[in-house]
Residue, then its C-alpha position, 0 to 999 in steps of 0.5 A: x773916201x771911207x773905204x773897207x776891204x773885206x778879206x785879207x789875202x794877198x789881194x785884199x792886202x795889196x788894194x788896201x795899200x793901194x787905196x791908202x797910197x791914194x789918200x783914202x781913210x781904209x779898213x781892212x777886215x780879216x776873218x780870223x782874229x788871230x791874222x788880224x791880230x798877226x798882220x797889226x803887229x807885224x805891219x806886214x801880211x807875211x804869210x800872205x804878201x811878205x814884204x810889203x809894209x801896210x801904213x800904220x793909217x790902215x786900221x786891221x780889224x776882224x770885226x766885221x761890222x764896226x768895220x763897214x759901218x760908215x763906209x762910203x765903198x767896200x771892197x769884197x776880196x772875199x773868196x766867191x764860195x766864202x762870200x754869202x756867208x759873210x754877206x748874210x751878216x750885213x743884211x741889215x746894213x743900208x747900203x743904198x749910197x754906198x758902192x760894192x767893188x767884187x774882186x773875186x773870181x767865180x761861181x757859186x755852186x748850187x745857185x751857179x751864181x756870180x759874186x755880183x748875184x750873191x751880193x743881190x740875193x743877200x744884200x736887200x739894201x744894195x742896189x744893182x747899180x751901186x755893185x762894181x766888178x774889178x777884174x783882169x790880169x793883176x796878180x798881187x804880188x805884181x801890183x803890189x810891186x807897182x809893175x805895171x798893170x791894166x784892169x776894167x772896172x765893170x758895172x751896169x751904172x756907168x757913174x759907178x764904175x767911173x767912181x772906182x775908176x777914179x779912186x782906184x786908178x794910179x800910174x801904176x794900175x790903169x782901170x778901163x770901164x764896162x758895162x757888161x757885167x756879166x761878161x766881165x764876171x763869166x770871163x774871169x772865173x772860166x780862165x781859172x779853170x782853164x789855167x787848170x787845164x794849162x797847168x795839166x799840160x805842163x805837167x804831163x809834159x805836153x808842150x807849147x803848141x798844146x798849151x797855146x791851142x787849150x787857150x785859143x779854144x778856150x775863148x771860144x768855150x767862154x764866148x759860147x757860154x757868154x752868148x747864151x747869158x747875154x754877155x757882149x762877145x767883145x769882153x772875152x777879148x778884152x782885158x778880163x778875158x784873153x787878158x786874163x787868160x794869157x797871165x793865168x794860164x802861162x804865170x808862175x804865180x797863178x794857184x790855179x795853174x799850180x794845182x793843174x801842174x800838180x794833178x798833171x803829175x799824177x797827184x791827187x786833188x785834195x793832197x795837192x789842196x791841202x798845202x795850199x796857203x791861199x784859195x785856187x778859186x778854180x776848183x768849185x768853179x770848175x763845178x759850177x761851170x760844168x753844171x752851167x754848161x749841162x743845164x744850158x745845154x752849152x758845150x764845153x768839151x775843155x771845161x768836161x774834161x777838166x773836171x774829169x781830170x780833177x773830180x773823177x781822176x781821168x788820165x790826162x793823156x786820155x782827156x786829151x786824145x779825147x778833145x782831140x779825137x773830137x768829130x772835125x769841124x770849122x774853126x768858128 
């Protein structure tokens, strides 16, 4: 297949590589020409996924319209509060035979919109049923590495998530399928905010019992939330959600739970951001979701007081006595 991949951070990257192993003829777009520029001449990312060497097959280009042009499938690895903008310079693409694979993760904010109802809101000439969610534990480092990995492809057409089963699926990345959209997509922007939460226990110094109640409870935060939008309850359990979850929440190499351990430290939000390389997609969601939660008059008592400790500067160790302070209650 003629494939895009819009957006060269470390996931971009690494599914490129991915694709082109597979035999498919891959473009890979980047936003600033100077990266574009930085990673063809380098065959390698190496601000963003040092060491693994990009084919000279895979065409690196910021242009972004020669590069969707004749694109039988585009990747949008483009960080969710970055995506409309880029969208909204493909309005006049017809993309009604072409299938749309979301990698990204989160929330708009504003419209509280998910990646795929972006992609409908600024995409006219694309189908519901050609937009694919690609999502689970897959950190690229690791995958890029071919460590073993599990991931679901989620789409209400079933024809299209199989074709991105298909094309994307290696011995190394195994892909299920969905149809619960919207489950899949809830899922993998809550545990960001979550990982959040984690890395604030850690570094506050709390230890393994509260880091394991955080994700326990979590869960059923996200249940709740994915029950009031139509979401089947068995994905939160599946790869997208408790999958997703346990690797964010407890890895090394999650932004989001780096930016939690840093707050949880005692350091403050927009320093922590600022020697970022990469986005922690967790942050804006972490708005978004609180808004979700009022607006739905759905409660969300980790998610509060995440966004508490992040936008309004809570104690950590206040937050927390105030989740565990909460009226008693049964489990489920």
């Amino acid at each position: 297949m003629r494939i895009t991949v819009l957006g060269a951070g470390s996931w971009g990257t690494t599914l490129a590589v991915l694709l082109n192993a597979n035999r498919h003829k891959v473009t890979l777009w980047a936003h600033r020409p100077e990266h574009a520029r930085e990673i063809a001449g380098a065959a390698e990312n190496t601000r963003l996924l040092p060491g693994i060497p990009i084919p000279p097959s895979i065409t690196v280009t910021s242009d972004l319209e020669p590069a969707v042009r004749g694109a039988e499938l585009v990747v949008a690895a483009v960080p969710s509060q970055f995506l409309r903008a880029v969208a909204e310079r493909l309005t006049s693409f017809d993309f009604t035979r072409v299938v749309f694979v979301n990698v990204a993760k989160g929330i708009e904010n504003g419209t509280l919109f998910t990646v795929s109802e972006i992609l409908a809101d600024t995409l006219p000439n694309l189908p519901r049923e050609n937009v694919v969610t690609l999502s689970g534990p897959s950190f690229a480092d690791e995958v890029s590495r071919h460590v073993p990995t599990a991931v679901v492809a989620a789409s209400v057409s079933p024809e299209s998530a199989g074709t991105v089963q298909k094309n994307f699926l290696t011995p190394y990345f195994r892909i299920y399928t969905t149809e619960d959209i919207k489950g899949v997509e809830l899922a993998g922007s809550m545990k960001n905010i979550i990982a959040i939460g984690a890395g604030i226990a850690e570094g506050a110094g709390f230890g393994d019992n509260t880091k394991a109640a955080i994700l326990t409870r979590a869960t059923a935060e996200i249940s709740r939330l994915g029950r009031e939008i139509g979401a089947d309850p068995q994905t939160f359990s599946g790869l997208s959600g408790i999958g997703d979850l346990i690797a964010t929440c407890l890895s090394k190499h999650s932004r989001n739970r780096h930016v939690g351990e840093q707050i949880g430290r005692g350091r403050k939000l927009p320093e922590v951001l600022d020697e970022m390389v990469m986005v922690a997609e967790g942050v804006a969601t972490t708005r978004s979701v609180f808004d979700m939660g009022r607006r739905l008059k759905v409660e969300l008592p980790i998610v509060n007081e995440v966004y508490r400790m992040i936008f309004e500067g809570k104690d950590p160790k206040i937050a927390t006595r105030d989740l565990m302070t909460r009226d008693a209650k049964k489990e489920t």
